[in-house]
N, C-alpha and C positions, 0 to 999 in steps of 0.2 A: 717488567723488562720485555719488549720487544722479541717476538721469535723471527720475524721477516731476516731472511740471510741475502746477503747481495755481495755480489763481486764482478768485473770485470773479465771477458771471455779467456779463457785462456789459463785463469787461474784455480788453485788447487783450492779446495775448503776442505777443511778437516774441522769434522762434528763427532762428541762423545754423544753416543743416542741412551738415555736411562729408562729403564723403566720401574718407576715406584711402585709396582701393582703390588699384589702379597700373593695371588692367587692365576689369576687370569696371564692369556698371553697374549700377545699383540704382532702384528706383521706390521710392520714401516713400510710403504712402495715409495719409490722413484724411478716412474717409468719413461720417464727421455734423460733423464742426467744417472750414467751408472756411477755405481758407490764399488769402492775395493774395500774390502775388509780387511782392516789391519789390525786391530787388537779385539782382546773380548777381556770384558769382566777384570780392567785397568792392566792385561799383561801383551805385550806386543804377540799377534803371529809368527812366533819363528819357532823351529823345533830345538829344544833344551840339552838334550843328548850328544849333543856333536859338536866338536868346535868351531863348525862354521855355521852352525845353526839352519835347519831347512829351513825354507823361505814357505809359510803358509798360510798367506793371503790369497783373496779371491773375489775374484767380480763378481755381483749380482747388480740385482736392482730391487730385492725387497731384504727386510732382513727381519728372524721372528726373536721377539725377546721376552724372556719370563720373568717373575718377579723376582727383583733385584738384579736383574743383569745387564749388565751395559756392554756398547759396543763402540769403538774407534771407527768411523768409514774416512775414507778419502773421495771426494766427487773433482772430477777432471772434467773443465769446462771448455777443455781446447776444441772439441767437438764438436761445443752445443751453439746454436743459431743463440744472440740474443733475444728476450726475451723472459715471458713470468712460466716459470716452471714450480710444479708442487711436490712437497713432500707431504705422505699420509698415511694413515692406518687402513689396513684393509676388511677392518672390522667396520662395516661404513655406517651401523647405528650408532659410534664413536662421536661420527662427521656431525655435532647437533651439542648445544650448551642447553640441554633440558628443552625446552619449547624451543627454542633458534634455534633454526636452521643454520647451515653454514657457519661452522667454528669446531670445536673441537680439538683431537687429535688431526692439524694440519695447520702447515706454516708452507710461506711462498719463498722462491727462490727468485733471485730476481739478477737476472745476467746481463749484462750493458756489455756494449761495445767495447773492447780493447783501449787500454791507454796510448 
């Protein structure tokens, strides 16, 4: 299966990011398209004590995950110029399938014009 993500300007992508590792930990960047973070480890952002619940999301643009932890981001493309933008590991001897160069931990995002 295909990791290339594509949508039209303007719309929202929502990715669960996993990481299988056991041991190591990994940094995700996306440095022109930001990412909110809205859950962690399959449970929404919100605080559990109150009846309105705190709202406890947050913008970045990388996010670090350890083995076994996943993360919900939301990417807002209202922003972004179309265009091929990347998501990647900032461990950049990742960026490499053994001898090849170029593969790895990274997938392209790919933003078209508005409908």
């Amino acid at each position: 299966m295909p990791s290339l993500i594509t949508a039209p300007q303007g719309q929202k992508i929502l990715l669960r990011l996993s990481s299988l590792a056991t041991v190591r930990f990994y940094t995700l960047i996306s440095p022109s398209i930001p990412m909110k973070v809205i859950g962690k480890d399959a449970r929404i952002l919100r605080g559990s004590g109150e009846p309105t619940g705190q709202e406890m999301s947050y913008q970045t643009n990388s996010i670090t995950l350890g083995g076994g932890q996943m993360a919900d981001v939301l990417l807002d493309t209202s922003l972004v110029t179309p265009g091929t933008y990347f998501l990647y590991t900032s461990n950049l001897n990742e960026l490499s399938n053994d001898k090849e160069d170029f593969g790895g931990m990274m997938t392209e995002i790919v933003i078209s014009s508005p409908l």
